[in-house]
N, C-alpha and C positions, 0 to 999 in steps of 0.2 A: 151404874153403881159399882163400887170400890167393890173385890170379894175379898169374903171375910176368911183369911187362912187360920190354920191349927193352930193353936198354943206352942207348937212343938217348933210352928217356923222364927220362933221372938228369935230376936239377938239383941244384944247389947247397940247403944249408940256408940257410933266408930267418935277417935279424932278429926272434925272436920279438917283441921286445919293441914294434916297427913294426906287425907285423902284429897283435899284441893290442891299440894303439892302436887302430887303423879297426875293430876288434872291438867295441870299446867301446862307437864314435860311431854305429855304426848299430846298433846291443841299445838304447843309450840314445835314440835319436828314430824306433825299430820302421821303420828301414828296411831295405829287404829289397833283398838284392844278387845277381847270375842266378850271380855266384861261390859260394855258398854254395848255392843253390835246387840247381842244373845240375852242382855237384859237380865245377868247376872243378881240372883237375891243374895249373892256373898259377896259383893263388889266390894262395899264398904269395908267388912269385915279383912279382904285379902290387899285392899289399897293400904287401908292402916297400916298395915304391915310391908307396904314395899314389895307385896306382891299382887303381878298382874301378867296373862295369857295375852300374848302379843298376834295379832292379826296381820298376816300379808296380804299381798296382794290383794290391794284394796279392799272395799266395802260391801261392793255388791259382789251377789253369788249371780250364776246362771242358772239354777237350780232354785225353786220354789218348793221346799219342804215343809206339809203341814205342821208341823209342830216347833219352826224353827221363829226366832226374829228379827233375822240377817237378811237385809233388803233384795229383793232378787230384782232382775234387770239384765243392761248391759253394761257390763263393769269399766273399768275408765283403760287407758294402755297401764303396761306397767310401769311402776315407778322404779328407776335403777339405781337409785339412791335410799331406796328403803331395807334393805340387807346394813347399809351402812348405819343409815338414821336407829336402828332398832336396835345394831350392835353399841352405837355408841350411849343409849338410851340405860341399857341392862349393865354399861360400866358403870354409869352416873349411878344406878340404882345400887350399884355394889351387888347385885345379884348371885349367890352359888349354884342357882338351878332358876331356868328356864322354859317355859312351854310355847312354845311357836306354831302356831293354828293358821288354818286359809280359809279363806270363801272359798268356795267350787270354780275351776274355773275349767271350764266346755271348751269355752271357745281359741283356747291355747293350746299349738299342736303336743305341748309335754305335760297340761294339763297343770303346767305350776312348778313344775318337779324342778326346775331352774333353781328359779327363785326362792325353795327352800334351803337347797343345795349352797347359794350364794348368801343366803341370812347363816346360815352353819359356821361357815369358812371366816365369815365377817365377824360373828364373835370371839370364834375360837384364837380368832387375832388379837384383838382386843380384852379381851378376857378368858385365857386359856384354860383358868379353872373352874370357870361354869359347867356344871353339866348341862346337855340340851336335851329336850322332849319336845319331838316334833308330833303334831296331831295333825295326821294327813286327810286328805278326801282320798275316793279312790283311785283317785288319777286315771281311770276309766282301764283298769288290771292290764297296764300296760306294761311289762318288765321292764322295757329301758326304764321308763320312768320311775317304778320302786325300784329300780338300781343305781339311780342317779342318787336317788337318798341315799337308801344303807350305804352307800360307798362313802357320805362324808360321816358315816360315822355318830349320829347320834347316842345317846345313852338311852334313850328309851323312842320306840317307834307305836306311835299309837293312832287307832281306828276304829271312830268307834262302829258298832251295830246298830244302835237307836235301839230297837223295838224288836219283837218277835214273828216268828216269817208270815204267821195266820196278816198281820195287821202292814207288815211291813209297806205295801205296795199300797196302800189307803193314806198312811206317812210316808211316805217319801217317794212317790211315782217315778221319778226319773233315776232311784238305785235299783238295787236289786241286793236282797239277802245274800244269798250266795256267793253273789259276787266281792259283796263284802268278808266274807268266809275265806274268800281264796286270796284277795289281800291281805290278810293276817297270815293266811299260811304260808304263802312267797316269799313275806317277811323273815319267818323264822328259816326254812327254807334255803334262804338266800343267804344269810347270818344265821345260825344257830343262838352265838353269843349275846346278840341284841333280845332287850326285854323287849316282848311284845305287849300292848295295852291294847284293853276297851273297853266300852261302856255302856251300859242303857236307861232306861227312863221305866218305870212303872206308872199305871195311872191313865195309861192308853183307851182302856180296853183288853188289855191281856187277862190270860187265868194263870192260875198257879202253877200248873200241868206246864203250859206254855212258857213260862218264865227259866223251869227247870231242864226244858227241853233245847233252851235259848242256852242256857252255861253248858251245857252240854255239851253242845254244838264248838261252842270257845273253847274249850279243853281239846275239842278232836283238834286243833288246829293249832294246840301247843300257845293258847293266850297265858301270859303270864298274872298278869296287872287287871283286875275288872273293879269299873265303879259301878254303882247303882245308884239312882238318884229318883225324886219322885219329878214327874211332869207338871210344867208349870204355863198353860196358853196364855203363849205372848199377848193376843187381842180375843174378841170375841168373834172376829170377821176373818173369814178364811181358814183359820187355824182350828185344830181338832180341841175338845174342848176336853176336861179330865173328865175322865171316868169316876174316879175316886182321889180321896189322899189318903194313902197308905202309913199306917202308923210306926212308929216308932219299935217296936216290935217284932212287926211282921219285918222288914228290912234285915232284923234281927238273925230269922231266919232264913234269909239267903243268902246272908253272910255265914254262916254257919254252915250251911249250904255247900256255898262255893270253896270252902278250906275243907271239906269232906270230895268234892271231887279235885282237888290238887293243883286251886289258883294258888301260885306264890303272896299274892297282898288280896286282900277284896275292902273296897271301901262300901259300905253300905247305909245308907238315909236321906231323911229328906230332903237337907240341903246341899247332899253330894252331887256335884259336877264331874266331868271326867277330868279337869284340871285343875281341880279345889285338893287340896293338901298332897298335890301329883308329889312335890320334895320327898314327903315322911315314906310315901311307897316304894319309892326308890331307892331310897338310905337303908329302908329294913330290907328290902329285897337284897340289897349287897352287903348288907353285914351280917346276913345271916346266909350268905353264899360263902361268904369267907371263912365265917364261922363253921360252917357244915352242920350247924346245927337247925335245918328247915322243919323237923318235925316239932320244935320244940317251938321254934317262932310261929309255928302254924298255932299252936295250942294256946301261944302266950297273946294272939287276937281279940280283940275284943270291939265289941258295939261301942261308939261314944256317944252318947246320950244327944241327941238333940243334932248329929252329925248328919 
């Protein structure tokens, strides 16, 4: 049986005929987008638009995380033509920003960090004015590896957390909390100047206590950028199942929350992704850097209904 979600998850019927375009363009150049992998409930909504989170290095992850929908296995070699295929993809799209995500990849001695570095360079060639946001794994807190990134230079470096550290090791056995911790901080770190991002999910199983102890935690470590989104289990088999669906409200307040401990952007609800409206966080993050006026962008925040 179908589950029956909240009221709060309706949306509008997309443009098919939109969305079977970008359908087409990545079936036709085998690229792989974390919208489709991840089972995205804003695919439509961000396809209509010419917007979509681009996936490398291939399909499968090495990594089986309970909460995830990205096929875990043994991933195929790399493809050396996908930095090219992806850049020429996001000119077609006329794209001004970008979000560049990976499967896990274990079994690669730089854990991917190539291949991010090479989809970087490939756009910035072909499309010099996009901004890029790369959404990393943890490349197992290797510093060559997040140096191989920061050095091409992204606009925004993002990782997420998932969950909070009581549950973390129930979702996702093969990370480690902390570890993720210390990759944001290397980040900043390593660049000062680079936004740092991240992300998590409510709905787990976490408590309140634990949620605020979780932003906490991102602030010691200088996160700029956090989303909050609610959990949605991909299948009934394997995967951890919700706790709860967190209303419209309560989201409310940890966004409210998070601009009291001194994240620059927090996106906060239900149908928040860590790479669903990544542009609008980025654009306010730098025009009110420019501006100098951050306390005043922090106040000017607000809940978007149904977001």
């Amino acid at each position: 049986m179908k589950k029956r979600l909240p009221d709060w998850f309706k949306q509008n019927l997309p443009d098919r005929k939109k969305v079977q375009e970008l359908k087409e363009l990545f079936q036709s150049a085998s690229i792989n987008t974390v919208c489709q992998e991840a089972h995205c409930p804003n695919l439509s909504q961000c396809w209509e638009k010419k917007v979509a989170t681009f996936m490398i290095l291939g399909h499968i992850c090495t990594r089986n995380c309970r909460f995830c929908a990205v096929s875990s296995g043994v991933p195929s070699p790399v493809n050396p033509r996908e930095p090219i295929e992806v850049a020429a993809a996001i000119k077609k799209l006329g794209l001004k920003y970008v979000v560049i995500t990976s499967v896990t990849r274990d079994d690669l001695a730089d854990q991917g960090a190539r291949q991010f570095v090479l989809t970087i360079n490939a756009i910035r060639k072909v499309s010099p004015s996009t901004a890029v946001e790369v959404l990393i794994p943890d490349l197992c807190y290797e510093n060559d590896n997040l140096k191989q990134v920061i050095e091409a230079r992204p606009e925004v470096i993002g990782h997420n957390i998932e969950t909070t550290e009581r549950i973390f090791g129930t979702v996702r056995p093969q990370a480690d909390y902390h570890r993720s911790l210390a990759v944001l901080a290397a980040v900043k770190e390593m660049d000062p100047t680079c936004l740092v991002k991240s992300g998590f999910m409510v709905g787990l199983g976490e408590t309140l206590p634990e949620i605020r102890y979780l932003m906490k935690d991102l602030r010691k470590v200088d996160c700029d950028i956090l989303s909050i989104g609610q959990y949605l289990a991909p299948s009934s088999n394997g995967h951890v199942k919700e706790s709860r669906f967190v209303n419209v409200e309560e989201f409310a307040v940890y966004e409210d929350y998070g601009r009291q401990l001194g994240f620059q952007y927090v996106l906060s609800g239900p149908k928040v992704r860590s790479s669903f409206l990544a542009e609008e966080g980025y654009r306010y993050v730098i025009a009110n850097r420019q501006s100098g006026f951050e306390e005043g962008f922090r106040d000017s925040i607000s809940v978007r209904p149904g977001v």
